[in-house]
C-alpha positions in Angstrom: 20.7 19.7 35.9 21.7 17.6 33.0 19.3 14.8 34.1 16.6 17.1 34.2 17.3 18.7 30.9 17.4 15.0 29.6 13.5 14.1 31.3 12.1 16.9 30.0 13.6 16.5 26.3 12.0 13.4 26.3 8.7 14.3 27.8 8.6 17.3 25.3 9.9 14.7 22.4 6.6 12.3 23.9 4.3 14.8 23.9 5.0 15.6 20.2 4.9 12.4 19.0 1.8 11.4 20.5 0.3 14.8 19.1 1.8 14.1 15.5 0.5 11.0 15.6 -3.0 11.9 16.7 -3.2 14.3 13.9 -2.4 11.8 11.6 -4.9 9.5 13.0 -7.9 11.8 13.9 -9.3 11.8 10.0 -10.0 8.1 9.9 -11.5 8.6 13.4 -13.5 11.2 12.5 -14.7 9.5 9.5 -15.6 6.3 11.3 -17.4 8.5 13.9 -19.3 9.6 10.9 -20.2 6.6 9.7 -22.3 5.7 12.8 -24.7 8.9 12.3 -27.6 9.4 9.7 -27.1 11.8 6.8 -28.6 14.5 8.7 -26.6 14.2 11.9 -23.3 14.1 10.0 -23.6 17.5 8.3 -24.1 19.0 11.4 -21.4 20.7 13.9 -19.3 18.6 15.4 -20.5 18.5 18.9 -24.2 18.5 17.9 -23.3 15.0 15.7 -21.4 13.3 18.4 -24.5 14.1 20.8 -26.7 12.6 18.4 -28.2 9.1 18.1 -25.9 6.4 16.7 -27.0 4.0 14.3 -26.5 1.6 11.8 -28.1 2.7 9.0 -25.4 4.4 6.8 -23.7 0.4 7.0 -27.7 -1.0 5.9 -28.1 1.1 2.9 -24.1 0.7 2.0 -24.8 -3.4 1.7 -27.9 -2.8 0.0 -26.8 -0.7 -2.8 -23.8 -2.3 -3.5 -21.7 -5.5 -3.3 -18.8 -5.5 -0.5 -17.8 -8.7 -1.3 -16.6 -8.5 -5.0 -15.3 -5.2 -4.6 -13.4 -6.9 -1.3 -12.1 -10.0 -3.5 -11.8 -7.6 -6.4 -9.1 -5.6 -4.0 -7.8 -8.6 -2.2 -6.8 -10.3 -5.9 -5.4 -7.0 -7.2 -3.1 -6.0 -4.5 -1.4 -9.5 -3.9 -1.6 -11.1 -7.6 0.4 -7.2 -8.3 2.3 -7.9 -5.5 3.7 -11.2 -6.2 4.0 -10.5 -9.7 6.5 -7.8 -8.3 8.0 -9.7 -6.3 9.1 -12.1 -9.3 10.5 -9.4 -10.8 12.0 -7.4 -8.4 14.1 -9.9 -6.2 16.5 -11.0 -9.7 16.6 -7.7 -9.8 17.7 -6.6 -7.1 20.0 -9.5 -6.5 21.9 -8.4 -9.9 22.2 -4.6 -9.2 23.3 -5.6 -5.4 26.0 -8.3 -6.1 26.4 -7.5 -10.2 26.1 -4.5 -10.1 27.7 -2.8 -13.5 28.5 0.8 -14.4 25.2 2.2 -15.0 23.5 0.3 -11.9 23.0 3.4 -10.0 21.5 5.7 -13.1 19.3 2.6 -13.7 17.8 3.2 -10.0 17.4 6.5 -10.1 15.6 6.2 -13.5 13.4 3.7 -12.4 12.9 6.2 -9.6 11.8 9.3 -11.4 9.2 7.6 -13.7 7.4 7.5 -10.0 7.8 11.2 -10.5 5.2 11.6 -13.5 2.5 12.6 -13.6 -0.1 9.1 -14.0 -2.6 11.4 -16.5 0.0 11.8 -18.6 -0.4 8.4 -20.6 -4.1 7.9 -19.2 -5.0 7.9 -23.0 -2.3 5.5 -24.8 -3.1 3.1 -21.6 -7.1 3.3 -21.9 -6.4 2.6 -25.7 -4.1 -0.2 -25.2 -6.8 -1.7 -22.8 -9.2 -1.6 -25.0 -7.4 -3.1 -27.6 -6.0 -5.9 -25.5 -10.2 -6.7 -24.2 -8.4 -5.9 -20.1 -10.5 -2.9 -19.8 -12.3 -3.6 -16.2 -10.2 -6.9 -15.5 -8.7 -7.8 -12.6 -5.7 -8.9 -14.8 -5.2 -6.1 -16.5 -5.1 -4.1 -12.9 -2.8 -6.7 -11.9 -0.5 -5.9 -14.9 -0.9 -2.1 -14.5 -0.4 -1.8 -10.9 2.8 -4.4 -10.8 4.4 -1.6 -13.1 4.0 0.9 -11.1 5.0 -0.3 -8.2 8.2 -2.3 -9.2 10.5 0.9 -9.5 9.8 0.8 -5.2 9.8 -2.9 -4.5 12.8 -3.4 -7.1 15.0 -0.1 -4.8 13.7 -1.3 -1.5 14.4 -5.2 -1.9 17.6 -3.5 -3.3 18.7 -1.6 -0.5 18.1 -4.7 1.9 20.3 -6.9 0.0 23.1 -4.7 0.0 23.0 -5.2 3.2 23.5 -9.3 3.3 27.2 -10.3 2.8 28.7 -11.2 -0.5 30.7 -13.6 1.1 28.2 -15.8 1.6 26.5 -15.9 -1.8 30.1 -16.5 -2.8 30.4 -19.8 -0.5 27.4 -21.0 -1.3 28.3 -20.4 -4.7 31.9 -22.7 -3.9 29.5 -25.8 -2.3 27.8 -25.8 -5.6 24.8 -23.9 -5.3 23.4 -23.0 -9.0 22.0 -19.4 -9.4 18.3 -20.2 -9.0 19.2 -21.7 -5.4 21.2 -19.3 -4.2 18.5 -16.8 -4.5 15.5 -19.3 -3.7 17.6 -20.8 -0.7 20.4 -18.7 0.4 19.6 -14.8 -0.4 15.7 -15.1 -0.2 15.6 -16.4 4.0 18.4 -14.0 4.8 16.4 -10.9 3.4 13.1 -12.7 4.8 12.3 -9.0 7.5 12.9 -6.8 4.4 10.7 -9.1 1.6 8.1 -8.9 4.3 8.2 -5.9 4.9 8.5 -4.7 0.7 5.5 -6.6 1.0 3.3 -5.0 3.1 4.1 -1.6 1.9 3.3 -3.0 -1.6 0.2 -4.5 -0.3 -1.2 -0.8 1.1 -0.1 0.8 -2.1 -2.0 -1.5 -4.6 -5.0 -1.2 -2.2 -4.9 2.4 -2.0 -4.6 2.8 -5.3 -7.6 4.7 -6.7 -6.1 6.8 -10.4 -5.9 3.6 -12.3 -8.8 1.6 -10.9 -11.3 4.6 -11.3 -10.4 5.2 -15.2 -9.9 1.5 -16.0 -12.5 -0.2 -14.2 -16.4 0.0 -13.9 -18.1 -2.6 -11.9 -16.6 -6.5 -13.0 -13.1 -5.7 -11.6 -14.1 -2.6 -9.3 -11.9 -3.1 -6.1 -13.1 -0.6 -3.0 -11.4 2.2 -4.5 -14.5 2.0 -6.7 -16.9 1.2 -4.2 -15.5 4.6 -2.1 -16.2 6.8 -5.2 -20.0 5.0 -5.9 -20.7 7.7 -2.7 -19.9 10.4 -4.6 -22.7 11.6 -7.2 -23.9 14.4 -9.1 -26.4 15.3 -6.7 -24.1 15.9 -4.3 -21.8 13.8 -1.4 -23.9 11.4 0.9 -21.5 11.9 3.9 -22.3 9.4 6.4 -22.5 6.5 3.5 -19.4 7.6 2.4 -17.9 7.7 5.7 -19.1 3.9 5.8 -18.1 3.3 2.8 -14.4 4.3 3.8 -14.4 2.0 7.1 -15.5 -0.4 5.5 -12.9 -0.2 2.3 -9.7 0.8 5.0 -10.6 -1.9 7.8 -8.9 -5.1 6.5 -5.9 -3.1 5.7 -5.7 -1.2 9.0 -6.3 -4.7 10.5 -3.3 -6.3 8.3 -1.3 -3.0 9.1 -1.7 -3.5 13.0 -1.7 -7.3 13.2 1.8 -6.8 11.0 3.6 -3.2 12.3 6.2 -5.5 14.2 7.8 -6.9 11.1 7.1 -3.8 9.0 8.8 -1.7 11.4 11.9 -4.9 11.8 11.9 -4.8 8.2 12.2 -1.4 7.5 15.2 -1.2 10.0 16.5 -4.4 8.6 20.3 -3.4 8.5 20.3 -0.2 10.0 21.9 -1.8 13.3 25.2 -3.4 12.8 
């Protein structure tokens, strides 16, 4: 009896996850569906679409009327140049609030925490000012800058929490064959934590390339990453659905492809210490 409890906990626990996860996925199916159907096939019912012809066409007129491949670089050199400027940052960081850590370490986290919690309109103006001033209005370097800050608070607490994890002992004997500070991070810490840095990463990575407050109201077309390219779709006289839709494939397949192609260490990475 207990057995049979057990099999059908976990076929009720399987079923569940695999319908969780299909609702989670069926947007971005639908939405490349979409993107395989003319503009007048996609506003129609959903059955009546999928039984209609599929074609190319929305991907044609999305290469024509724009340029995928600066808006691609444009994306690539925001979300990596952010996320190893973070990365710079973070990992002292970390290392000095997990092995240094002084009286006020813990407030410090939890205040660079909550600035994650306000709202990103809320200094749109001071920010478009100073960009303007500074000439990084619609540069990829001032993205770069913007988007490394708001990340950090999240790379700094997640690089952090995985090197609380490492031993202090052996900082400390590393520290006793004569390591100098700069090593012990570069050669010592940084290799240990290698699962948890990859997977900070990644997570980074998907952030910055999502990203679409910051490079709408601070970009127009030099430093437009495909955030910008997505939103082109969108127009006063109305939503072109099935160019959007291609649009969106288009912008979300390199990073579903990255995601896939890397899920084994995000997922060891984001377990990284949660086994002893």
């Amino acid at each position: 009896m207990a057995r049979k409890t057990t099999q059908t906990r976990k076929a009720l626990t399987t079923v569940a996850a695999w319908s969780i996860g299909f609702l989670i996925f069926f947007p971005i199916l639908w939405t490349v569906l979409m993107s395989f159907h003319s503009e007048g096939d996609a506003i129609k019912g959903p059955f009546a679409m999928l039984a209609s012809p599929w074609t190319f066409e929305s991907y044609g007129e999305v290469q024509h009327r724009s340029n995928y491949a600066l808006h691609f670089w444009n994306s690539v050199v925001i979300s990596f140049g952010s996320t190893l400027a973070a990365l710079v940052i973070a990992i002292p960081a970390a290392w000095a609030m997990a092995f240094v850590p002084g009286r006020r370490t813990k407030d410090l986290l939890m205040w660079m925490l909550s600035t994650k919690m306000m709202p990103s309109v809320g200094v749109l103006i001071p920010m478009y000012l100073m960009f303007r001033d500074f000439g990084l209005l619609d540069t990829r370097s001032g993205l770069v800058a913007v988007l490394t800050l708001i990340n950090l608070p999240i790379v700094v607490w997640m690089l952090y929490t995985y090197f609380k994890e490492i031993p202090g002992e052996i900082l400390e004997a590393a520290r006793m064959d004569g390591a100098s500070l700069r090593s012990e991070i570069l050669h010592v810490l940084t290799p240990m934590a290698v699962p948890g840095i990859a997977s900070t990463v990644l997570l980074n990575v998907i952030l910055a390339w999502n990203e679409a407050f910051w490079t709408l109201q601070l970009t127009t077309s030099d430093a437009a990453p495909l955030t910008q390219f997505i939103a082109s779709y969108s127009s006063p006289e109305g939503l072109f659905y099935a160019k959007l839709s291609a649009a969106s494939t288009m912008a979300i397949a390199p990073i579903l492809i990255l995601g896939w192609f890397s899920q084994k260490q995000l997922v060891r990475g984001l377990t990284f210490g949660a086994v002893k």
